[in-house]
KOLTIKOL-41033 format. One record per residue: x, y, z of N, C-alpha, C in turn; residue in one letter; residue number from 1. Coordinates in Angstrom, 1 decimal. Layout:
N
SITE n_east n_north   n_up ca_east ca_north  ca_up c_east c_north   c_up resn resi
SITE      X       Y      Z       X        Y      Z      X       Y      Z    a  NUM
...
end
This chain:
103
SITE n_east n_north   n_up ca_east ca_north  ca_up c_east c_north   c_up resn resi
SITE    0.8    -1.2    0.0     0.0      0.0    0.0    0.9     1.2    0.0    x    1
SITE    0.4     2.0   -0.7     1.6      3.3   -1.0    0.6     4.1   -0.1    x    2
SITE    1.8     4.5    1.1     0.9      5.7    2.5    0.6     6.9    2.0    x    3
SITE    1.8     7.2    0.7     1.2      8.8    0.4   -0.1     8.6   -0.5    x    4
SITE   -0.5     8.0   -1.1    -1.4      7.8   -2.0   -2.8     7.5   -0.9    x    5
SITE   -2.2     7.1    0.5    -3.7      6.6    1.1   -3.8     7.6    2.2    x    6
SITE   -2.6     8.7    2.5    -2.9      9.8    3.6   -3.4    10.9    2.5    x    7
SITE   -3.7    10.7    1.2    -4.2     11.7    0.1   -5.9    11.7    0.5    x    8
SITE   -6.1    10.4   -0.2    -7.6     10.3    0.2   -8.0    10.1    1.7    x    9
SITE   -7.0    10.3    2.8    -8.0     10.3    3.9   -8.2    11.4    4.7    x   10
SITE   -6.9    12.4    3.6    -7.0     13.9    4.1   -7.6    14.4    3.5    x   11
SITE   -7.3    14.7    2.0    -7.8     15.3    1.2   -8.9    15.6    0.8    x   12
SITE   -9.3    13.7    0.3   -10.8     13.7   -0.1  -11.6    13.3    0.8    x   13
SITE  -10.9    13.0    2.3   -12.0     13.0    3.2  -12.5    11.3    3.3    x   14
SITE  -12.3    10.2    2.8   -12.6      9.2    2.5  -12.1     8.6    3.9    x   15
SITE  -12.7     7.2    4.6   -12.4      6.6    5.5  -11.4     5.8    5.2    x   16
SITE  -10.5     5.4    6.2    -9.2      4.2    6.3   -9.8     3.2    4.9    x   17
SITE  -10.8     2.6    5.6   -11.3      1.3    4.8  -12.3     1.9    3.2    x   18
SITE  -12.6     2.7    3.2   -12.6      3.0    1.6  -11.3     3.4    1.1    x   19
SITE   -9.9     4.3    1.3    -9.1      4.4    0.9   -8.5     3.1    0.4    x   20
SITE   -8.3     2.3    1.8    -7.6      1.3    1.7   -8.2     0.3    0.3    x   21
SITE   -9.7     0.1    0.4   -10.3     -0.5   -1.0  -10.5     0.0   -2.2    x   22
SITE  -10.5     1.3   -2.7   -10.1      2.5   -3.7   -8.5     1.6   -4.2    x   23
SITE   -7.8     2.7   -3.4    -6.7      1.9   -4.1   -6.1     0.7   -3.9    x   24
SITE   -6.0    -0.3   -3.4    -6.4     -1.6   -3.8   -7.2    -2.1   -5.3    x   25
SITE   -8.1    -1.6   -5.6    -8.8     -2.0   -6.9   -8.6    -1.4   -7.6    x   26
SITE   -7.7     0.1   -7.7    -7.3      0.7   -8.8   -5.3    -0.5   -8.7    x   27
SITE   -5.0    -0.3   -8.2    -3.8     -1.3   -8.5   -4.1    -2.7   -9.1    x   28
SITE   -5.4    -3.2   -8.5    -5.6     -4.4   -9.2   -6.1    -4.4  -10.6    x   29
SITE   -6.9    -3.2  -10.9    -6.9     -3.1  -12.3   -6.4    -3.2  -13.2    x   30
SITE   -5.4    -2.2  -13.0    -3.6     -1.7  -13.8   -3.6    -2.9  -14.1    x   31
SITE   -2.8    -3.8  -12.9    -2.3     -5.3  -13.3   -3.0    -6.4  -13.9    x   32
SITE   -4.2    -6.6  -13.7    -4.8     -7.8  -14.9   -5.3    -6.9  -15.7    x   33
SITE   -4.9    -5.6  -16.5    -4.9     -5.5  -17.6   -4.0    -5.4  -18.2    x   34
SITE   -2.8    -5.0  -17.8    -1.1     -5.5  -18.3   -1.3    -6.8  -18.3    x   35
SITE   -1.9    -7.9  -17.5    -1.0     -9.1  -17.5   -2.3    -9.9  -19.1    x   36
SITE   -3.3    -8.9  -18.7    -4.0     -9.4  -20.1   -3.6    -8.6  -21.3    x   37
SITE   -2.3    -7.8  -21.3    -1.8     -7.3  -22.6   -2.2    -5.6  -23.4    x   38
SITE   -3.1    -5.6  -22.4    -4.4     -4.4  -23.2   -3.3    -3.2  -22.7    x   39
SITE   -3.6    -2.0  -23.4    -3.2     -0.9  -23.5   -4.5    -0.6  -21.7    x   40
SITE   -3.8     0.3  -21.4    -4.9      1.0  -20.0   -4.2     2.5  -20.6    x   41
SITE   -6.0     3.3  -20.4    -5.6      4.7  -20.1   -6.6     5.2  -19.2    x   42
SITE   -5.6     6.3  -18.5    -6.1      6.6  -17.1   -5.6     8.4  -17.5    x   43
SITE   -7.3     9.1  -17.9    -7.3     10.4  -18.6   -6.9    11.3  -17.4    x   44
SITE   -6.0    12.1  -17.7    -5.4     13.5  -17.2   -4.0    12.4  -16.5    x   45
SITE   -3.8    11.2  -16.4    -2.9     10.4  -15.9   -1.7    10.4  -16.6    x   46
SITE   -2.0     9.3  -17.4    -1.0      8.4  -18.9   -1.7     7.2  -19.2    x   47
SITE   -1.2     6.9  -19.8    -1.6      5.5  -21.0   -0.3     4.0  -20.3    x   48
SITE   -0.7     2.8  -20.1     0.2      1.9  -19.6    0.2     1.0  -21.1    x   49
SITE    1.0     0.7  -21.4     1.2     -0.8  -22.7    2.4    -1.5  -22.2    x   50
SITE    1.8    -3.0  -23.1     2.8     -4.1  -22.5    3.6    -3.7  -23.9    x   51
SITE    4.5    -4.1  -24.0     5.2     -4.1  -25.5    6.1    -5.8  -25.5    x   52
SITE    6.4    -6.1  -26.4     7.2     -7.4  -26.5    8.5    -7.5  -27.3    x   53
SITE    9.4    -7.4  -27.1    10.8     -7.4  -27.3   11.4    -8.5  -28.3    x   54
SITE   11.1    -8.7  -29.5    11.7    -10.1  -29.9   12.8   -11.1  -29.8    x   55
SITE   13.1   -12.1  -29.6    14.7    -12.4  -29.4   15.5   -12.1  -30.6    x   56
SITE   16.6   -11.7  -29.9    17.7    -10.9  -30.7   19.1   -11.5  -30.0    x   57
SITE   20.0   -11.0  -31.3    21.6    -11.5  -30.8   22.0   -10.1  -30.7    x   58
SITE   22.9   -10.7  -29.6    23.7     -9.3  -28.7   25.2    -9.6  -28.8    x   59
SITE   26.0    -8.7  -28.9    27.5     -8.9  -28.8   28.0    -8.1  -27.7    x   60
SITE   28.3    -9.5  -26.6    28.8     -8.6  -25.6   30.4    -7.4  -25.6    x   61
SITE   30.3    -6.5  -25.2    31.4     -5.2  -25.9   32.9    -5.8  -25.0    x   62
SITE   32.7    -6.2  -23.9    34.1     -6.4  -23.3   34.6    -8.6  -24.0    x   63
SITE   33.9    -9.1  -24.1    34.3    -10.3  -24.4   34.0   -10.8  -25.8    x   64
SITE   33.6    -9.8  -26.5    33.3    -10.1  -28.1   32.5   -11.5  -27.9    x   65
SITE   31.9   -11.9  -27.4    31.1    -13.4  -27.3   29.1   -12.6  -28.1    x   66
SITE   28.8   -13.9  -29.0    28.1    -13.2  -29.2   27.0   -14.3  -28.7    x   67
SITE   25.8   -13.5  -28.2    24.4    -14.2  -27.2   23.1   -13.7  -27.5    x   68
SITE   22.6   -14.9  -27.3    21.1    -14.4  -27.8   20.4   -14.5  -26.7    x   69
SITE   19.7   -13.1  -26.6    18.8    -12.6  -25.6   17.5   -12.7  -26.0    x   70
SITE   17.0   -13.8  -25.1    15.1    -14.6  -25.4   14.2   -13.6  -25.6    x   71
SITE   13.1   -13.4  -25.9    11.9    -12.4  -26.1   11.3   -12.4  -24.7    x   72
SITE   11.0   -11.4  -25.1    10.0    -10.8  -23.3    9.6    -9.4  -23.4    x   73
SITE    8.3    -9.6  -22.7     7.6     -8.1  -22.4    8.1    -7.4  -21.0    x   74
SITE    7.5    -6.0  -21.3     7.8     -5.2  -20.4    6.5    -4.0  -20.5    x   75
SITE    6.4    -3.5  -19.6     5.8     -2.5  -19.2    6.5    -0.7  -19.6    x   76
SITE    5.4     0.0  -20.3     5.7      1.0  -21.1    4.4     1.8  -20.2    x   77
SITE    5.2     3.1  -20.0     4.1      4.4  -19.5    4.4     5.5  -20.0    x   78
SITE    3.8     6.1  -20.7     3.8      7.9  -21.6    2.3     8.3  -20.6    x   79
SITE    3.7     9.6  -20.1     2.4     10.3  -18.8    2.1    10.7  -20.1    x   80
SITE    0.1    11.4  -19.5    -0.2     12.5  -20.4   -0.1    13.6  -20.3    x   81
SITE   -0.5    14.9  -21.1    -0.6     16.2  -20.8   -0.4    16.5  -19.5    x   82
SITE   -1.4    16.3  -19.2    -2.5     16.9  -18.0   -0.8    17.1  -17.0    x   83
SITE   -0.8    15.4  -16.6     0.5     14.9  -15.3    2.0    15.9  -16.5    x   84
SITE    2.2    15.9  -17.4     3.1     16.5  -17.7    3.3    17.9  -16.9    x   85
SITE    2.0    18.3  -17.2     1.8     19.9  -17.3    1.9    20.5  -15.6    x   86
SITE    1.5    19.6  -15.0     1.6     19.4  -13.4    3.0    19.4  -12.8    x   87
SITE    3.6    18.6  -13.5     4.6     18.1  -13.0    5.7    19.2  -13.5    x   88
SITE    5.8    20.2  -14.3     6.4     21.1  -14.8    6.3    22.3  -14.1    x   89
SITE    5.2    22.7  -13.9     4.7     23.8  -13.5    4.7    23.3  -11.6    x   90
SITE    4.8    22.9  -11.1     4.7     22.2   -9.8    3.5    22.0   -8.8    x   91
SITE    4.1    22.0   -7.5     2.8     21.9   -6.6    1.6    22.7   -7.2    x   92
SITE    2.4    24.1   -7.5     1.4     25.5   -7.5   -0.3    24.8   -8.5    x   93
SITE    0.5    24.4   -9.5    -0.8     23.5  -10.2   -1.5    22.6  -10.4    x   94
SITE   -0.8    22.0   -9.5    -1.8     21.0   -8.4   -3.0    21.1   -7.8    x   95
SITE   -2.6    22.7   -6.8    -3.4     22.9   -5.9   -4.4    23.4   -6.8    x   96
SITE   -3.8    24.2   -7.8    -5.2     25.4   -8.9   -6.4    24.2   -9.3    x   97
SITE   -5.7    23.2   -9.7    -6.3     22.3  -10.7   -7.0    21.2   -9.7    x   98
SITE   -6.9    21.3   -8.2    -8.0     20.9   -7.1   -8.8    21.3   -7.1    x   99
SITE   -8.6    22.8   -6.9    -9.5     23.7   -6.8  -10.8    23.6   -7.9    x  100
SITE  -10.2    23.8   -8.8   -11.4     23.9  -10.1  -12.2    22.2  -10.0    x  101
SITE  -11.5    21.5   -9.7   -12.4     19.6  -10.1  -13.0    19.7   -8.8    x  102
SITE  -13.2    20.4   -7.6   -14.3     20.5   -6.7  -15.5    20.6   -7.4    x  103
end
């Protein structure tokens, strides 16, 4: 459980221990069985999550000239959007503005 994300909603938005604690809980459980089911997630004014898949490929290691093939595998890809860009640039200050107005 991430505390800053659960002292948010029990300050902020006022929400009790045991709804926070269930909020985020089922927002984390979402994220993950829809990565592990492959799907693109987007979460508006957030970012977008995708799995992507790596094909196997040969690598040449640089200190031992040996050359190795590295198996396929996914990974997890995030492109914040706008919104979190624009937040995160401009700082707290637009944070707080941008509370204000989604009351």
């Amino acid at each position: 459980m991430n505390k800053d994300m659960l002292k948010y909603y029990l300050s902020v938005r006022g929400f009790s221990m045991y709804e926070s604690v269930i909020f985020i809980n089922t927002l984390l459980d979402t994220i993950k069985e829809t990565l592990v089911r492959e799907e693109s997630l987007k979460l508006h004014g957030f970012g977008t999550f995708d799995v992507i898949r790596r094909e196997a490929h040969n690598w040449i290691n640089p200190k031992t000239r040996e050359l190795t093939t590295i198996d396929s595998f996914k990974y997890v890809s995030f492109k914040a959007g706008a919104s979190l860009k624009r937040r995160v640039n401009q700082g707290a200050k637009a944070m707080n503005d941008e509370q204000i107005q989604d009351c």
